[in-house]
C-alpha positions as CSV (number, residue, x, y, z in Angstrom):
1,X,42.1,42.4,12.4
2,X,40.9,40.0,9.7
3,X,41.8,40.6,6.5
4,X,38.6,39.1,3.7
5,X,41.6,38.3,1.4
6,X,42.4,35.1,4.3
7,X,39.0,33.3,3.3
8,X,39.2,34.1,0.0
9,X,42.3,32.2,0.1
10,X,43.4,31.5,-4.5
11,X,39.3,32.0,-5.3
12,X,40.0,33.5,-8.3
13,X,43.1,31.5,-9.4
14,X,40.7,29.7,-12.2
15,X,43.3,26.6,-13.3
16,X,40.8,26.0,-16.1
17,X,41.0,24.0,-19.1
18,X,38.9,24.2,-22.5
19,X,37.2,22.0,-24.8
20,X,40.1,20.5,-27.2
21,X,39.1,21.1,-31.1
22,X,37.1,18.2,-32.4
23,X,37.6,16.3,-35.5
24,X,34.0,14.7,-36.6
25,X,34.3,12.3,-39.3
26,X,30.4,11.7,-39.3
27,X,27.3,13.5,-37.9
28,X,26.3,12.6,-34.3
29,X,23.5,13.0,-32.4
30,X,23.3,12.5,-28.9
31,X,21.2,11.2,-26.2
32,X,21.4,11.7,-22.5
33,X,22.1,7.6,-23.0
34,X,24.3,7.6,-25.7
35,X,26.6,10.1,-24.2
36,X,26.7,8.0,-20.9
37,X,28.1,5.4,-22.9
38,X,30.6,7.3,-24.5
39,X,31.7,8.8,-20.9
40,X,31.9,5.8,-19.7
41,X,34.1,4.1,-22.8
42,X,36.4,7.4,-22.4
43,X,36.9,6.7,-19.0
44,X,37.6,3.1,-19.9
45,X,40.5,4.3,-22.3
46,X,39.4,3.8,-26.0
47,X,40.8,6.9,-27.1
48,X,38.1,7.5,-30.0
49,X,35.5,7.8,-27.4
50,X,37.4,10.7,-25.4
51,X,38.7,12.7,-28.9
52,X,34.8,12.8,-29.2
53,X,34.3,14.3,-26.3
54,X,37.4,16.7,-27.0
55,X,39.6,14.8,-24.5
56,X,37.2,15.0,-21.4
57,X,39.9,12.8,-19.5
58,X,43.7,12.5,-19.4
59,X,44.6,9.0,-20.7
60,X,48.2,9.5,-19.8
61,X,47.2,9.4,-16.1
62,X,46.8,5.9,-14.8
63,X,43.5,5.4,-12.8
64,X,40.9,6.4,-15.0
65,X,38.9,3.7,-14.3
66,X,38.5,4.4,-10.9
67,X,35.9,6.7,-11.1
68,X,33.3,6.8,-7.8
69,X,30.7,9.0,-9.5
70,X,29.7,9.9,-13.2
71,X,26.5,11.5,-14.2
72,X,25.3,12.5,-17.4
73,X,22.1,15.4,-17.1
74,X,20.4,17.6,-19.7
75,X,19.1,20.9,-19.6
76,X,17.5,23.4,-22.3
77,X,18.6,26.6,-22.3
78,X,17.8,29.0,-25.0
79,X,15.7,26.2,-26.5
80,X,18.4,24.3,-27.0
81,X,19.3,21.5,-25.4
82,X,22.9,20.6,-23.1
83,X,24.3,17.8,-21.5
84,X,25.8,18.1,-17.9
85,X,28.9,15.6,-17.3
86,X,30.2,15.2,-13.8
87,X,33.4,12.7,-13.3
88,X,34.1,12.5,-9.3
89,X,37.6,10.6,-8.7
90,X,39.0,9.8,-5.3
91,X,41.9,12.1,-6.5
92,X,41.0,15.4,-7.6
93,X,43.1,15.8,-10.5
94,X,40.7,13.5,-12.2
95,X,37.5,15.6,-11.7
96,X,35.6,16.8,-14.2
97,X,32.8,19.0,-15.2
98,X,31.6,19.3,-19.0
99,X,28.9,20.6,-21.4
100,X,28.4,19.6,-25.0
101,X,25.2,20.1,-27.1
102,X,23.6,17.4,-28.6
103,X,25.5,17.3,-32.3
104,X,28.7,16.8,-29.8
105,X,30.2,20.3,-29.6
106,X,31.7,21.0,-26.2
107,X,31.5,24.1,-24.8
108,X,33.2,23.3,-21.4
109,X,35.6,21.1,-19.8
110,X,36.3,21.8,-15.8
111,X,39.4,20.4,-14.5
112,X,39.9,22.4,-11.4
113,X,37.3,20.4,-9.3
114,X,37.8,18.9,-5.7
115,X,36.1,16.8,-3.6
116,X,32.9,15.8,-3.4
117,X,31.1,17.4,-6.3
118,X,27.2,18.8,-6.5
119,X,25.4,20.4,-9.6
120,X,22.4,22.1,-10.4
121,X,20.8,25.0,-12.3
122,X,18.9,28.1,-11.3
123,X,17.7,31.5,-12.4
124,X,17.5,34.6,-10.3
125,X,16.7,38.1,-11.5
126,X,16.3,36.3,-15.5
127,X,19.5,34.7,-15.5
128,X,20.5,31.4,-15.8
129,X,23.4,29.8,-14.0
130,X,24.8,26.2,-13.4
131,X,26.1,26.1,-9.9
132,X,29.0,23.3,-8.7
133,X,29.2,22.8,-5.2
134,X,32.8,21.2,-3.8
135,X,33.1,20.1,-0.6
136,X,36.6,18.6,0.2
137,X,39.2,18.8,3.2
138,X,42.7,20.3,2.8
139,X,45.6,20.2,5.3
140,X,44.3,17.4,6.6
141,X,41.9,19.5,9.0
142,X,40.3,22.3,7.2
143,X,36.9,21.5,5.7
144,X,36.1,23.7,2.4
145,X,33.2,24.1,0.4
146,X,33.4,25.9,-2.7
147,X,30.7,27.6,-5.2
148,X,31.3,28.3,-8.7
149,X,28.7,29.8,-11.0
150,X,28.9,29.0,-15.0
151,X,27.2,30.9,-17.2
152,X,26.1,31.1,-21.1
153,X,27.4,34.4,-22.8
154,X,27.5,34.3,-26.5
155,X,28.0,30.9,-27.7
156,X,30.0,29.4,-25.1
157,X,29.8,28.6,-21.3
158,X,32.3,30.8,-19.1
159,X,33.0,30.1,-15.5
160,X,32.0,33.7,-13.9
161,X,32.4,33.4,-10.4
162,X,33.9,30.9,-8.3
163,X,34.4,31.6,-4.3
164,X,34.7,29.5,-0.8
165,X,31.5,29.9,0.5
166,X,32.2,27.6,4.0
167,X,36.2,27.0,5.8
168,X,36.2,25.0,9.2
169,X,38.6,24.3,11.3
170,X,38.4,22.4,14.5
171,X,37.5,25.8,16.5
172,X,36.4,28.4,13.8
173,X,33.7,28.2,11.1
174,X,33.9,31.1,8.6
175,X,30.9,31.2,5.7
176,X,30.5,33.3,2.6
177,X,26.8,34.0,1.6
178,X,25.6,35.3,-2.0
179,X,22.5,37.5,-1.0
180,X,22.2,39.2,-4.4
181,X,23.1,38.5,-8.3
182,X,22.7,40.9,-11.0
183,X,23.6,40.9,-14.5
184,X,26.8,43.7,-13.4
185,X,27.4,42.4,-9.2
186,X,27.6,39.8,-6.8
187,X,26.7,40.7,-3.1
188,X,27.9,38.2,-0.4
189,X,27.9,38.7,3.4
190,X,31.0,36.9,5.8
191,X,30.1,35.8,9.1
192,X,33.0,35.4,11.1
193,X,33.7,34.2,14.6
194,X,33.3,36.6,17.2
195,X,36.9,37.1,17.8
196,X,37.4,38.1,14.1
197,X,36.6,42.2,13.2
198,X,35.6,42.8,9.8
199,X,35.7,46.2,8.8
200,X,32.8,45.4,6.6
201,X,30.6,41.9,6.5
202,X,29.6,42.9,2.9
203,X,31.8,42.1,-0.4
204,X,30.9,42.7,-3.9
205,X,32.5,41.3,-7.0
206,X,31.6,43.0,-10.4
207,X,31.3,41.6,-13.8
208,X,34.4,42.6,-16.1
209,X,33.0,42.4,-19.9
210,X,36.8,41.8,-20.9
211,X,37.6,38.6,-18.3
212,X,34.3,37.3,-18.1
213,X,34.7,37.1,-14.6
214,X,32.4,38.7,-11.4
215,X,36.0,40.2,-9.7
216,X,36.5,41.4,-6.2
217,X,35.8,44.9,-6.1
């Protein structure tokens, strides 16, 4: 018999990294523009640029300009208005996903990232949510995608909920589907192959007010 545990395989094992405290000598005021340019003169190496950006990347680590994709995005929530920064990097180690306001605050730096990375916002039942999308291979023959969902609570951006929602091998494909979000539990649904029992094709994770986090219930 299956056990879910198996395609949940280290879902909840978070290997995330905050915004570092920011010294601002002067005011700023960012553009979607100007904070492509800074991004992209972090990435370069001038170190002022990344302390800005409360050390978005690692300038220890050697191939930092070998970025493949960087966007820059902006969003309004709460009437106020973020800034979405995706780094993509051949090696995952590299990734990135960050969110600063527009005087330069950061409210969240990603580092656990693989892959091939996707973003976008959307609302269901009232509430907002960024969703990242990774798609990457691991083992050399496994395919993965995984979903995590980032969400606003109080004055800062917490990663809530972050499960594989696709594993495929060369024979088996197993998928993990959300079919309901409320402010207190996730719903998904598992499909399996048919060689695989499931006691139950149903899972729900439930928001803990002390981690932040939708857990496994």
């Amino acid at each position: 018999m299956m056990n879910k545990k198996y395609f949940l395989i280290a879902a909840t094992l978070f290997m995330f990294s905050g915004c570092v405290e920011q010294k601002k000598e002067d005011p700023v005021s960012l553009t979607r523009s100007s904070l492509d340019s800074l991004v992209k003169d972090a990435i370069s190496g001038i170190s002022k640029a990344n302390d800005s950006l409360s050390q978005i990347t690692d300038l220890n680590l050697p191939e930092n300009s070998l970025y493949n994709f960087v966007q820059v995005d902006s969003f309004y929530l709460d009437s106020i208005k973020y800034f979405s920064v995706i780094l993509q990097h051949p090696k995952s180690i590299y990734n990135r996903f960050a969110i600063y306001n527009e005087e330069g605050d950061c409210f969240l730096i990603d580092k656990s990232l693989n892959g091939k990375i996707s973003l976008e916002r959307f609302i269901v039942n009232g509430i907002t949510f960024l969703k990242i999308i990774e798609s990457f291979i691991a083992q050399d023959s496994v395919r993965l995608v995984r979903l995590s969902l980032y969400k606003k609570i109080e004055e800062t951006f917490n990663l809530v909920y972050r499960n594989f929602s696709e594993l495929k091998t060369a024979k088996d494909v197993f998928n993990q589907t959300i079919i309901s979000i409320t402010l207190d539990t996730i719903k998904t649904r598992l499909q399996v192959p048919k060689n695989y029992k499931l006691k139950s094709n149903t899972d729900y994770f439930v928001f803990s007010q002390n981690s932040k986090i939708y857990k496994a219930h």
